[in-house]
N, CA, C and O atoms as a Tripos MOL2 file, in Angstrom:
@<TRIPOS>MOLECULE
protein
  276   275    69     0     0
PROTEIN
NO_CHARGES

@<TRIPOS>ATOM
      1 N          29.5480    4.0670  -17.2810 N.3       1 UNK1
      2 CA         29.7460    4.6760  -18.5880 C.3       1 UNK1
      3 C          31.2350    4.6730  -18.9320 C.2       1 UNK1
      4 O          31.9440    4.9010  -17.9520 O.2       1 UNK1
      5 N          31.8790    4.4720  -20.0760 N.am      2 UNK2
      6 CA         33.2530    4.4280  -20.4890 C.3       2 UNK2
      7 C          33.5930    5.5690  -20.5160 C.2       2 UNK2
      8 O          32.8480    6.4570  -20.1040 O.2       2 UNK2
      9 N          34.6090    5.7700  -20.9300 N.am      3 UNK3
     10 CA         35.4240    6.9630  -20.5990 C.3       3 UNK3
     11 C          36.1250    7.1990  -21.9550 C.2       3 UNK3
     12 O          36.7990    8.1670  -22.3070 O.2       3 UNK3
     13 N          35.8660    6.3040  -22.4920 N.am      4 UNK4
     14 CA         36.8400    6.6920  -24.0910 C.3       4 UNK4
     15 C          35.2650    6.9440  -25.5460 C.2       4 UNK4
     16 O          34.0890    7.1890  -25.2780 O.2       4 UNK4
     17 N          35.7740    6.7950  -26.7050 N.am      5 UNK5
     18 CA         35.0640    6.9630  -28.0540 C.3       5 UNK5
     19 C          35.4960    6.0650  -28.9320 C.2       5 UNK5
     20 O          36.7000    5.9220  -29.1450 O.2       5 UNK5
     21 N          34.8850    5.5970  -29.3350 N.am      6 UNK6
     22 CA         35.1590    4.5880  -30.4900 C.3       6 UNK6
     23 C          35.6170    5.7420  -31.7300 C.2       6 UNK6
     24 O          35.0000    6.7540  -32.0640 O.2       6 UNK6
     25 N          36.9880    5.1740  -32.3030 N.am      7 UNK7
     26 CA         37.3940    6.1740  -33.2710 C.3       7 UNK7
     27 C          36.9820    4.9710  -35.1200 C.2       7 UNK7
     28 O          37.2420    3.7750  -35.2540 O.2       7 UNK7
     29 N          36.5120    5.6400  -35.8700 N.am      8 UNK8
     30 CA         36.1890    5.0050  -37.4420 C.3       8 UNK8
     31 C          36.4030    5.9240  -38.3550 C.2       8 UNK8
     32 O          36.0590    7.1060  -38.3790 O.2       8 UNK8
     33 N          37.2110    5.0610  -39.3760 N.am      9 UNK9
     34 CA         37.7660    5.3220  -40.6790 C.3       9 UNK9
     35 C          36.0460    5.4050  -41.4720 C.2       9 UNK9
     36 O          35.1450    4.5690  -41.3980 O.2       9 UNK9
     37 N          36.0650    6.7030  -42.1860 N.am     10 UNK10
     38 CA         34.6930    6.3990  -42.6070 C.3      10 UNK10
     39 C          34.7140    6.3770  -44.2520 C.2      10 UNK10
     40 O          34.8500    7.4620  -44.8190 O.2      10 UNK10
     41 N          34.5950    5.2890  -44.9680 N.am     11 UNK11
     42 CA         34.5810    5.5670  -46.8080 C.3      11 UNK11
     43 C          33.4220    5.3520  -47.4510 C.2      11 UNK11
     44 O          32.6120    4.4630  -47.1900 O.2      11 UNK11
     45 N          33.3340    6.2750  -48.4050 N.am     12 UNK12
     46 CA         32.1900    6.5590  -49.1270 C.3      12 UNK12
     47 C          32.4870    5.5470  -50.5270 C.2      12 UNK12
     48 O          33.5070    5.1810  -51.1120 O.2      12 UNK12
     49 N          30.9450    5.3100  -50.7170 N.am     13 UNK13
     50 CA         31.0850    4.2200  -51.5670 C.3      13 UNK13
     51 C          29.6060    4.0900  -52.6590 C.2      13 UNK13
     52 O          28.4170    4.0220  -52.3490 O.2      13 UNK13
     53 N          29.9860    4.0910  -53.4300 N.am     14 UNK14
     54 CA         27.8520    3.7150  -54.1620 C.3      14 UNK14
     55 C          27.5370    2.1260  -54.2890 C.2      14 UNK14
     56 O          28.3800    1.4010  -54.8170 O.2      14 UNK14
     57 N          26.5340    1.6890  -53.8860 N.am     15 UNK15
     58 CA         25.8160    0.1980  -54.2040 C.3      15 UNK15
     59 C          24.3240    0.6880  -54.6960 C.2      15 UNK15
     60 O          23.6290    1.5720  -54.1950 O.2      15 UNK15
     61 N          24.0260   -0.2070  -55.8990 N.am     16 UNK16
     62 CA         23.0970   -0.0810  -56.4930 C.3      16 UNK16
     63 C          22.4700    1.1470  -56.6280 C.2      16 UNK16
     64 O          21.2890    1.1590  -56.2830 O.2      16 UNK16
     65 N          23.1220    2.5710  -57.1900 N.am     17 UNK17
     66 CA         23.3060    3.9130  -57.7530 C.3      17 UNK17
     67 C          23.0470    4.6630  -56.3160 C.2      17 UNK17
     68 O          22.6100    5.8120  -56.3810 O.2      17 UNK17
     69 N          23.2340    4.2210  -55.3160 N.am     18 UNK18
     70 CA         23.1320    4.9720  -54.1290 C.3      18 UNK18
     71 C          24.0970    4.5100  -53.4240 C.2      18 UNK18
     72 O          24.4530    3.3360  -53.3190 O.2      18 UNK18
     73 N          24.8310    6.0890  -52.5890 N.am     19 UNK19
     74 CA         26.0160    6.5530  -52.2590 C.3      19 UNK19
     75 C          25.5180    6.3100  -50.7830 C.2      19 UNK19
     76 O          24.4450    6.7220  -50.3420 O.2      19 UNK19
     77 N          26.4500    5.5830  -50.0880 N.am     20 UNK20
     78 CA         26.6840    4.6210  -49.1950 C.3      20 UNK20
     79 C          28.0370    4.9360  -48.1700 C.2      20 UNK20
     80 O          29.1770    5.2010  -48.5520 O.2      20 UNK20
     81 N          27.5850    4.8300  -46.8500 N.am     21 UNK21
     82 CA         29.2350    4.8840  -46.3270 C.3      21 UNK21
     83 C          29.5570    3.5610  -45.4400 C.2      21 UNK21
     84 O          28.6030    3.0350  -44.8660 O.2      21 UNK21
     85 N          30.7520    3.0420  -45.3080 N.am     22 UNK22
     86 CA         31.3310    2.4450  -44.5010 C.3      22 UNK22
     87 C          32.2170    2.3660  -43.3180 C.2      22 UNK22
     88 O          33.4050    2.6420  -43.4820 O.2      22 UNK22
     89 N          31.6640    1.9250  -41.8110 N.am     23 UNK23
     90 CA         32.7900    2.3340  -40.9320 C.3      23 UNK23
     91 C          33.3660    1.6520  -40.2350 C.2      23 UNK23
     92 O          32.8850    0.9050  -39.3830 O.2      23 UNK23
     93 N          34.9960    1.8850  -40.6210 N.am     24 UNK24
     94 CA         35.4380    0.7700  -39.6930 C.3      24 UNK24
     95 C          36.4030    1.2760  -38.5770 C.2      24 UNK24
     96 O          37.1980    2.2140  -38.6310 O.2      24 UNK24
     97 N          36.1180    0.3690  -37.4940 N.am     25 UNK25
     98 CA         36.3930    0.5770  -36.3210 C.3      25 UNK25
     99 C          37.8780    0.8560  -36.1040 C.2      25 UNK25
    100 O          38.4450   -0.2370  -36.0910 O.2      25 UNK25
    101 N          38.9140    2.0330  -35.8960 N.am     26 UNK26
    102 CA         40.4550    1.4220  -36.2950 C.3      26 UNK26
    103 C          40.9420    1.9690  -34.7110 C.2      26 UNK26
    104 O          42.1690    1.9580  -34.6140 O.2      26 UNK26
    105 N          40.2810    2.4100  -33.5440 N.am     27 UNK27
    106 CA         40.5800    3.2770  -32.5250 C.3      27 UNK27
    107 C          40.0000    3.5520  -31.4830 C.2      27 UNK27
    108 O          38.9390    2.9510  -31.3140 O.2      27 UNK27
    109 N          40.4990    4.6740  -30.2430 N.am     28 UNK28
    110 CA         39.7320    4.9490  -29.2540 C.3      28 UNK28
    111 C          40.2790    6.4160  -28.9410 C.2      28 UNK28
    112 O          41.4480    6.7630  -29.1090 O.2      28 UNK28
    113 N          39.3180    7.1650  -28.4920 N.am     29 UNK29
    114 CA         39.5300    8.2080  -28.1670 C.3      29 UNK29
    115 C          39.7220    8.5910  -26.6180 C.2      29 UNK29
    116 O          38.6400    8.4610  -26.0450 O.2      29 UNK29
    117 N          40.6280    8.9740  -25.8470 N.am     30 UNK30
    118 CA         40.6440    9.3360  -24.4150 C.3      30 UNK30
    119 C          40.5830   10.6250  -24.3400 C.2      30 UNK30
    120 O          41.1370   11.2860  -25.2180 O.2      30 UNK30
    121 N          39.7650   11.3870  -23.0670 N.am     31 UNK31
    122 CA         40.0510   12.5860  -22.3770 C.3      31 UNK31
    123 C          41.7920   12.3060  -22.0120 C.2      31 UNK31
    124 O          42.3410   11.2070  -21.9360 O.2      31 UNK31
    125 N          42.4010   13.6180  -21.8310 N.am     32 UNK32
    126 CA         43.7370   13.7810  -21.9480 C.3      32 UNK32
    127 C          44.0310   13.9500  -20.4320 C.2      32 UNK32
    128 O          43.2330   14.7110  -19.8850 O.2      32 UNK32
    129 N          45.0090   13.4090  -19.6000 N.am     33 UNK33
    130 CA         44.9460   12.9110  -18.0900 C.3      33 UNK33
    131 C          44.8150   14.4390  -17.3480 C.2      33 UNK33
    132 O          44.2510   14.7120  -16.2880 O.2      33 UNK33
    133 N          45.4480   15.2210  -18.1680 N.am     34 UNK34
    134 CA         46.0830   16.7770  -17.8920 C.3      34 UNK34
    135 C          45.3070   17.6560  -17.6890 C.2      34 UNK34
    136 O          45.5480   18.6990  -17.0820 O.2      34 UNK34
    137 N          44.0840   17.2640  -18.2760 N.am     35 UNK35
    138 CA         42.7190   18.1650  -18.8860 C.3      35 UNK35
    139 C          42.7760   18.4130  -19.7920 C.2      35 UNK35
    140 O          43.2980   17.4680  -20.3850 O.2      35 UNK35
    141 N          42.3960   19.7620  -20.9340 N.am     36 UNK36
    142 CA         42.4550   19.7620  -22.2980 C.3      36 UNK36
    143 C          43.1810   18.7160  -23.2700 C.2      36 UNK36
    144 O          44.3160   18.2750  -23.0900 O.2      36 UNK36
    145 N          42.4810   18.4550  -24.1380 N.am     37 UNK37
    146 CA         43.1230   17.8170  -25.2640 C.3      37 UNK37
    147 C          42.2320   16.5880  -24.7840 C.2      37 UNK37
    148 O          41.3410   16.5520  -23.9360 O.2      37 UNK37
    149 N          43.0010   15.1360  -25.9730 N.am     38 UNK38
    150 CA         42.3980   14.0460  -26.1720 C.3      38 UNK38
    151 C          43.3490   12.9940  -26.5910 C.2      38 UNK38
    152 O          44.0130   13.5300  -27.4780 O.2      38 UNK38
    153 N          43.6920   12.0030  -26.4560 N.am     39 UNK39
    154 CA         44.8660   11.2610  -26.5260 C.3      39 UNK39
    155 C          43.9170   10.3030  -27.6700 C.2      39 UNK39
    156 O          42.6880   10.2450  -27.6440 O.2      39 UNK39
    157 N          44.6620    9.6980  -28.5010 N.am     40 UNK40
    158 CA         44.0140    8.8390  -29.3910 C.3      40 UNK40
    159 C          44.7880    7.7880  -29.8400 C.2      40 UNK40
    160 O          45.9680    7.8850  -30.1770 O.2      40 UNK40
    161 N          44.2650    7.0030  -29.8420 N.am     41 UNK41
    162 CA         44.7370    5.4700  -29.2230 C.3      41 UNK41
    163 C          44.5900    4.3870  -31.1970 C.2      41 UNK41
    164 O          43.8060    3.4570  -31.3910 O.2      41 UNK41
    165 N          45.2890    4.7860  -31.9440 N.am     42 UNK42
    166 CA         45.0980    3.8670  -33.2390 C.3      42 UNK42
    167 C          45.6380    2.2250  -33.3090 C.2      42 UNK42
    168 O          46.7920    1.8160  -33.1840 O.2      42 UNK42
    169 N          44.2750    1.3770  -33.5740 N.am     43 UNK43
    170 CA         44.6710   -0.2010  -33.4860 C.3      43 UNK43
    171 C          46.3840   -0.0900  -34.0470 C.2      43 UNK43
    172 O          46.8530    0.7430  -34.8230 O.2      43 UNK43
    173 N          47.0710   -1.2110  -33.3700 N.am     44 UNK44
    174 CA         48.1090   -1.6680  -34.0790 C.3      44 UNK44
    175 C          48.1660   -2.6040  -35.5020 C.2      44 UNK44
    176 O          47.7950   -3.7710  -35.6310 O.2      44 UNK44
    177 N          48.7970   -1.6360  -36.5970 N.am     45 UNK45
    178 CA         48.9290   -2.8750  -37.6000 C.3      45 UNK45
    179 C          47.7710   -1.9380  -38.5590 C.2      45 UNK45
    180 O          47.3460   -2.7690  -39.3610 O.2      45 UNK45
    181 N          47.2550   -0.9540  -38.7680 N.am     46 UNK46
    182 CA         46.1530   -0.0900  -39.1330 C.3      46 UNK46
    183 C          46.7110    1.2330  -39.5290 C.2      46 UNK46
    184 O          47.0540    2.1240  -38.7510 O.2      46 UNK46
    185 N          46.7770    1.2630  -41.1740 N.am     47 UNK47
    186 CA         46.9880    2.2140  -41.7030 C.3      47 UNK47
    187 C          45.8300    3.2620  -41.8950 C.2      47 UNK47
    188 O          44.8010    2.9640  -42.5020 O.2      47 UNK47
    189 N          46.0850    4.7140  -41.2540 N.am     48 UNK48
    190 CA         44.3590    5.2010  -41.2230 C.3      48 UNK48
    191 C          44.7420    6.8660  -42.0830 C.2      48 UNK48
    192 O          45.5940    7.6540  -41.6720 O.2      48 UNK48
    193 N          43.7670    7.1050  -43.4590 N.am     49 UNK49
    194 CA         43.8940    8.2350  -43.4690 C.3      49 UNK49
    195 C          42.4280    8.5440  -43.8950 C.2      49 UNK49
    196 O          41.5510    7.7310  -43.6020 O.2      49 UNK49
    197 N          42.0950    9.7930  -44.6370 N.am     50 UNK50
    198 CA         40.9940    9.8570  -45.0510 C.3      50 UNK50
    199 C          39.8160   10.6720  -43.6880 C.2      50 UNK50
    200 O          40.2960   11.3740  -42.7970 O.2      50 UNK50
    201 N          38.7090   10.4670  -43.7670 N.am     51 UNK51
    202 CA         37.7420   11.0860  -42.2790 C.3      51 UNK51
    203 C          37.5450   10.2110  -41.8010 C.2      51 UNK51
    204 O          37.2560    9.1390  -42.3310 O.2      51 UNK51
    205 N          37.6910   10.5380  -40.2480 N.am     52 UNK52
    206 CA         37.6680   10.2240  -38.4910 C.3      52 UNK52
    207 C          36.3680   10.3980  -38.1870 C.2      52 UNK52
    208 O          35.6530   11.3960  -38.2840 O.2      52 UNK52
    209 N          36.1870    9.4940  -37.8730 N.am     53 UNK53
    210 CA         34.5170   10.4760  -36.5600 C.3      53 UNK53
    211 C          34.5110    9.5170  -35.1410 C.2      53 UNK53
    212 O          34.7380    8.3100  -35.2230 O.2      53 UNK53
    213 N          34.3360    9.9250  -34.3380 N.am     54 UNK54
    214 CA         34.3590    8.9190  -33.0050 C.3      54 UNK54
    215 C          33.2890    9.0220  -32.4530 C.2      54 UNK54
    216 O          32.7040   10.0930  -32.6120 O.2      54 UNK54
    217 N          32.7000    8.0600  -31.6870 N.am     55 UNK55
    218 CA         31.3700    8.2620  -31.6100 C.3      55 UNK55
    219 C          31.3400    7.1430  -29.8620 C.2      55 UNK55
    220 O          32.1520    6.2470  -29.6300 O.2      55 UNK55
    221 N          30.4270    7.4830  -29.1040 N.am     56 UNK56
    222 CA         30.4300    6.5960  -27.6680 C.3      56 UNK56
    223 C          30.6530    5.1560  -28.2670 C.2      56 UNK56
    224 O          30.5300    4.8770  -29.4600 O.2      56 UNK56
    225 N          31.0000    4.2810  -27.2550 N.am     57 UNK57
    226 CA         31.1670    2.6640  -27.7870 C.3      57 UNK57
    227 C          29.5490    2.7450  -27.3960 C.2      57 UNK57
    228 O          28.9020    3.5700  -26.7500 O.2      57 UNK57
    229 N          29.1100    1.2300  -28.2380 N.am     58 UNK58
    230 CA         28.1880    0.7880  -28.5310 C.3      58 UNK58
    231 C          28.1030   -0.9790  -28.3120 C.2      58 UNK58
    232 O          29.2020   -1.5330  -28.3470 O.2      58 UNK58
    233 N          27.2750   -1.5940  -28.1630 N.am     59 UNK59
    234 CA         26.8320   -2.8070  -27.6380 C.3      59 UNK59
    235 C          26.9710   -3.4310  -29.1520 C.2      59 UNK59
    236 O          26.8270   -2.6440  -30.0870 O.2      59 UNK59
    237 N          27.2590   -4.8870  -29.4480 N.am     60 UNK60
    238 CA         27.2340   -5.5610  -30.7690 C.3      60 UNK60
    239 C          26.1980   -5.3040  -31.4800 C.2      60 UNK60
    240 O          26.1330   -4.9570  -32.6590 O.2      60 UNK60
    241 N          24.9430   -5.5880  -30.3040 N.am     61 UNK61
    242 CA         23.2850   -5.1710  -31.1400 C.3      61 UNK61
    243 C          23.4500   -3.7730  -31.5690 C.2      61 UNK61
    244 O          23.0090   -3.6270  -32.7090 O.2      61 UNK61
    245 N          23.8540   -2.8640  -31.1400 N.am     62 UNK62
    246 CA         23.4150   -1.2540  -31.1960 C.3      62 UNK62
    247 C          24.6380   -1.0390  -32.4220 C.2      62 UNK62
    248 O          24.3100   -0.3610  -33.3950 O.2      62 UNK62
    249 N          25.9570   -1.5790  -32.3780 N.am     63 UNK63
    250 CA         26.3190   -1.6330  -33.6870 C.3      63 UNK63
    251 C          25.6050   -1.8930  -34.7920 C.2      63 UNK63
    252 O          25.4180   -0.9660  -35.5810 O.2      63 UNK63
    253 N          25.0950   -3.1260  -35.0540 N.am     64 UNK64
    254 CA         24.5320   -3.7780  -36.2050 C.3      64 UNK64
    255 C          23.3660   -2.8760  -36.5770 C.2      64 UNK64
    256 O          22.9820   -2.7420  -37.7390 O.2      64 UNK64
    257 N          22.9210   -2.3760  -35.7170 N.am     65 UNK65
    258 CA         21.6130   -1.5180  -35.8880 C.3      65 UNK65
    259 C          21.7080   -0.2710  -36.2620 C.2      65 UNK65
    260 O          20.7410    0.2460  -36.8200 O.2      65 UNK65
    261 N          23.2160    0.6670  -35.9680 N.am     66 UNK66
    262 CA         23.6340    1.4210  -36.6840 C.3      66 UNK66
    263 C          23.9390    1.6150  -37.8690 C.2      66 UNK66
    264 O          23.3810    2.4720  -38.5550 O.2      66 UNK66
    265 N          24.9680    0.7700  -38.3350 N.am     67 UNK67
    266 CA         25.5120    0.3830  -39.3470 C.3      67 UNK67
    267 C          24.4100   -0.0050  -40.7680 C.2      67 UNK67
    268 O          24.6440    0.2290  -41.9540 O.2      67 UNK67
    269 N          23.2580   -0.6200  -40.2060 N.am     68 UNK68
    270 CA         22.2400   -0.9490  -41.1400 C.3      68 UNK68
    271 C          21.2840    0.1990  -41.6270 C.2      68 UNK68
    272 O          20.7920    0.2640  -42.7540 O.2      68 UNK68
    273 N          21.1200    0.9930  -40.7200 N.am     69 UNK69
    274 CA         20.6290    2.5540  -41.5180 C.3      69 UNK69
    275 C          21.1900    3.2870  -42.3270 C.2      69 UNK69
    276 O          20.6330    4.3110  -42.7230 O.2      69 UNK69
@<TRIPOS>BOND
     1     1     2 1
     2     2     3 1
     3     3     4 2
     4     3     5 am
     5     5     6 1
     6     6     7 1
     7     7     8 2
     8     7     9 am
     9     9    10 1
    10    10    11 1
    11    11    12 2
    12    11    13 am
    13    13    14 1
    14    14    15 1
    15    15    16 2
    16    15    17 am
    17    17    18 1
    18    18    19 1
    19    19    20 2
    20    19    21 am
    21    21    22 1
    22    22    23 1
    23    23    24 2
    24    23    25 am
    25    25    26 1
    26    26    27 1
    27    27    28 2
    28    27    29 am
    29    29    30 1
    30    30    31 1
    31    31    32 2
    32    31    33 am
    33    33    34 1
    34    34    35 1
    35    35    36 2
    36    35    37 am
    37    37    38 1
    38    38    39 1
    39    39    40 2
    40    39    41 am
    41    41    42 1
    42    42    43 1
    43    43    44 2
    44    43    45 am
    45    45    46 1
    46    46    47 1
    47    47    48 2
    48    47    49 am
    49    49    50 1
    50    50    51 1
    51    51    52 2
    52    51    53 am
    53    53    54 1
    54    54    55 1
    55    55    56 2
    56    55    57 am
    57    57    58 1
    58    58    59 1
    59    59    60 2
    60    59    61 am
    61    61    62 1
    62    62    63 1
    63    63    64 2
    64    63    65 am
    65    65    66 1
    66    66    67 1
    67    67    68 2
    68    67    69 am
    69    69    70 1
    70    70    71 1
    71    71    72 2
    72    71    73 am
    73    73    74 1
    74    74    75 1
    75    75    76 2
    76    75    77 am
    77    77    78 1
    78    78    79 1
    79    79    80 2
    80    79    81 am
    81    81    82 1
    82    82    83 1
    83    83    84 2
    84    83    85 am
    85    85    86 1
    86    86    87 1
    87    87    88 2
    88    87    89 am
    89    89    90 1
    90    90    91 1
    91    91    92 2
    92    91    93 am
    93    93    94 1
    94    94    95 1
    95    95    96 2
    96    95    97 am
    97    97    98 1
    98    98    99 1
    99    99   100 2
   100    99   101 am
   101   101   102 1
   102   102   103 1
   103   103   104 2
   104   103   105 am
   105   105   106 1
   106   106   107 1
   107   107   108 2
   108   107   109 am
   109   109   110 1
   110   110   111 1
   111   111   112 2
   112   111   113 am
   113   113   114 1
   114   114   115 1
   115   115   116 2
   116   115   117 am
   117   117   118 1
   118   118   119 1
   119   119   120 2
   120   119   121 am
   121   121   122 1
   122   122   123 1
   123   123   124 2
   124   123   125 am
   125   125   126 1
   126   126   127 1
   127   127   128 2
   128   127   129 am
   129   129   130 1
   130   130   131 1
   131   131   132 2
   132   131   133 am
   133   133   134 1
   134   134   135 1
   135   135   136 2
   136   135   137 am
   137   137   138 1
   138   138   139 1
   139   139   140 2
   140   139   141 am
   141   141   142 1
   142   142   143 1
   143   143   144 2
   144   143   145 am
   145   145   146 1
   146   146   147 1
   147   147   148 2
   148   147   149 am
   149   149   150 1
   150   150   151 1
   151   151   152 2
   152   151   153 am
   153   153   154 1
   154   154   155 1
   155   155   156 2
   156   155   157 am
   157   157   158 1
   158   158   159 1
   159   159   160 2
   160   159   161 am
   161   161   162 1
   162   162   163 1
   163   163   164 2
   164   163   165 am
   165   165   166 1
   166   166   167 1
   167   167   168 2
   168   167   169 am
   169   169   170 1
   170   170   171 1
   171   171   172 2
   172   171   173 am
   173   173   174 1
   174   174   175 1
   175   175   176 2
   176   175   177 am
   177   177   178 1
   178   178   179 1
   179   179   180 2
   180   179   181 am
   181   181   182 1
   182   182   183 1
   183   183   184 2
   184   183   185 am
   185   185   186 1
   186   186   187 1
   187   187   188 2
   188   187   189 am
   189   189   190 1
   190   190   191 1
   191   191   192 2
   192   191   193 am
   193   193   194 1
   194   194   195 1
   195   195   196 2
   196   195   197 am
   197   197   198 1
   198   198   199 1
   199   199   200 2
   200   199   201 am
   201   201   202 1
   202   202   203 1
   203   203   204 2
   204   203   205 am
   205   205   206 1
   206   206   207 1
   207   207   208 2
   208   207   209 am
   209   209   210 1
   210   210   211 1
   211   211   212 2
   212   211   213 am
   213   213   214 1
   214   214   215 1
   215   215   216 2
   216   215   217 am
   217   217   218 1
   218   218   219 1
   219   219   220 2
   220   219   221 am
   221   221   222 1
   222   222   223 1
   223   223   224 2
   224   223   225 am
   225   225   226 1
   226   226   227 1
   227   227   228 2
   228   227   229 am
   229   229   230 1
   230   230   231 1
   231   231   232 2
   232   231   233 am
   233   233   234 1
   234   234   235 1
   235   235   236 2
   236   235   237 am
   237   237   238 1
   238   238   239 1
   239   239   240 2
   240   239   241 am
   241   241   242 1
   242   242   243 1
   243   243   244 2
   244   243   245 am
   245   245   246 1
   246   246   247 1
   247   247   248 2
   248   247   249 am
   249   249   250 1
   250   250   251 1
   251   251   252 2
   252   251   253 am
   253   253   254 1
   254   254   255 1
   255   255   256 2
   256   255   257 am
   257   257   258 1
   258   258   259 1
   259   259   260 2
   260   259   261 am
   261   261   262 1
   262   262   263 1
   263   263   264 2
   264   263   265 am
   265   265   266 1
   266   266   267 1
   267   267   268 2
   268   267   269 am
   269   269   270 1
   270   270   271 1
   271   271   272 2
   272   271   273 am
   273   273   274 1
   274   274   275 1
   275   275   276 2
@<TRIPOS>SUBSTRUCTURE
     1 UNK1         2 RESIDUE 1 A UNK
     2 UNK2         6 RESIDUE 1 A UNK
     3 UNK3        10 RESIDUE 1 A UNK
     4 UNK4        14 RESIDUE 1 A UNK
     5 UNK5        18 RESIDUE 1 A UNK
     6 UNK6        22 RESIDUE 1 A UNK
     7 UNK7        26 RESIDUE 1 A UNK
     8 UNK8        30 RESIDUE 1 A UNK
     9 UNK9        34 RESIDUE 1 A UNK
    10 UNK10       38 RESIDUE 1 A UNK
    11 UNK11       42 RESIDUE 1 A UNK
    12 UNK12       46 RESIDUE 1 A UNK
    13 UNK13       50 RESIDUE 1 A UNK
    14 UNK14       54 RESIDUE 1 A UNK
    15 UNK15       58 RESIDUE 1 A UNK
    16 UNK16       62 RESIDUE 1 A UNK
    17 UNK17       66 RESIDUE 1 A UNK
    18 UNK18       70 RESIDUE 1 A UNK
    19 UNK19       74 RESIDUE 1 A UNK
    20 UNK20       78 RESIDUE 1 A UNK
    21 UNK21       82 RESIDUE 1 A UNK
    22 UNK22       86 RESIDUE 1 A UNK
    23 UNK23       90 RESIDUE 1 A UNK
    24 UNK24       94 RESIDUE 1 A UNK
    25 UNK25       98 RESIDUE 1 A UNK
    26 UNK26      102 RESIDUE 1 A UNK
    27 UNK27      106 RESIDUE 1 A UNK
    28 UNK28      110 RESIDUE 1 A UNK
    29 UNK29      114 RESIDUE 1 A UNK
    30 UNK30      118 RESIDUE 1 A UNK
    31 UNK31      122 RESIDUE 1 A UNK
    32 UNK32      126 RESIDUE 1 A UNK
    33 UNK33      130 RESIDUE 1 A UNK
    34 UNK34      134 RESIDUE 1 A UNK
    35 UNK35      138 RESIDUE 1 A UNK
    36 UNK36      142 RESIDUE 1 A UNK
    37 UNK37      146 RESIDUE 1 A UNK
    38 UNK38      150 RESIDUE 1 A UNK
    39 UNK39      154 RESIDUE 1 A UNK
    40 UNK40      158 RESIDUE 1 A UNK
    41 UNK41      162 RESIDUE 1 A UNK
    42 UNK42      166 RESIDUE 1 A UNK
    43 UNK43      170 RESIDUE 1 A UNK
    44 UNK44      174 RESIDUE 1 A UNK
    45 UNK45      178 RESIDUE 1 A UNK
    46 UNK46      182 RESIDUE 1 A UNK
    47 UNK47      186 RESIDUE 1 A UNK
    48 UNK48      190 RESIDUE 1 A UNK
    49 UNK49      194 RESIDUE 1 A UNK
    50 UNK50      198 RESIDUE 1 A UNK
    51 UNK51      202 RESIDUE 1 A UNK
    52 UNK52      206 RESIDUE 1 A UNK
    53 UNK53      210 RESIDUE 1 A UNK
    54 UNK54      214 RESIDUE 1 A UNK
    55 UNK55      218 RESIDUE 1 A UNK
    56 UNK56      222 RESIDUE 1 A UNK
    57 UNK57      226 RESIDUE 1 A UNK
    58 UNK58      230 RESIDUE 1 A UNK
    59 UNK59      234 RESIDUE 1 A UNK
    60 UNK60      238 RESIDUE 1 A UNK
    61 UNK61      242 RESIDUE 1 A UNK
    62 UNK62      246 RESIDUE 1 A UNK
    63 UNK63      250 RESIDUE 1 A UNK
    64 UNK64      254 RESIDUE 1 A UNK
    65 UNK65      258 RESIDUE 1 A UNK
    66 UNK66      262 RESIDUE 1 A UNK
    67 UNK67      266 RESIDUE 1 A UNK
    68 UNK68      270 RESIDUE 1 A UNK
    69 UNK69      274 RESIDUE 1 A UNK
């Protein structure tokens, strides 16, 4: 099992009169070496503001299968 979280920029959006979100992948989340806390790891080159959510990593299939609900 990994040890980190997949961190995503999440934006809200409407297609065809229904409100829709999009997430993109910009990060990783670590337990903090010390104990408490969480170190967070943002891609290089990735401007991120707006809502975070991190969620376990996921397999390409188990992405696509997310993302499509």
């Amino acid at each position: 099992m990994s040890n980190h979280l997949s961190v995503y920029v999440v934006t809200e959006f409407e297609a065809d009169g229904e409100k829709r979100k999009s997430y993109t992948r910009v990060g990783k989340v670590f337990p903090h070496a010390k104990g408490e806390g969480f170190n967070i790891q943002i891609t290089e080159g990735i401007a991120v503001s707006g809502n975070l959510v991190a969620f376990p990593p996921k397999t390409k299939d188990e992405v696509s299968n997310f993302f499509d609900e």
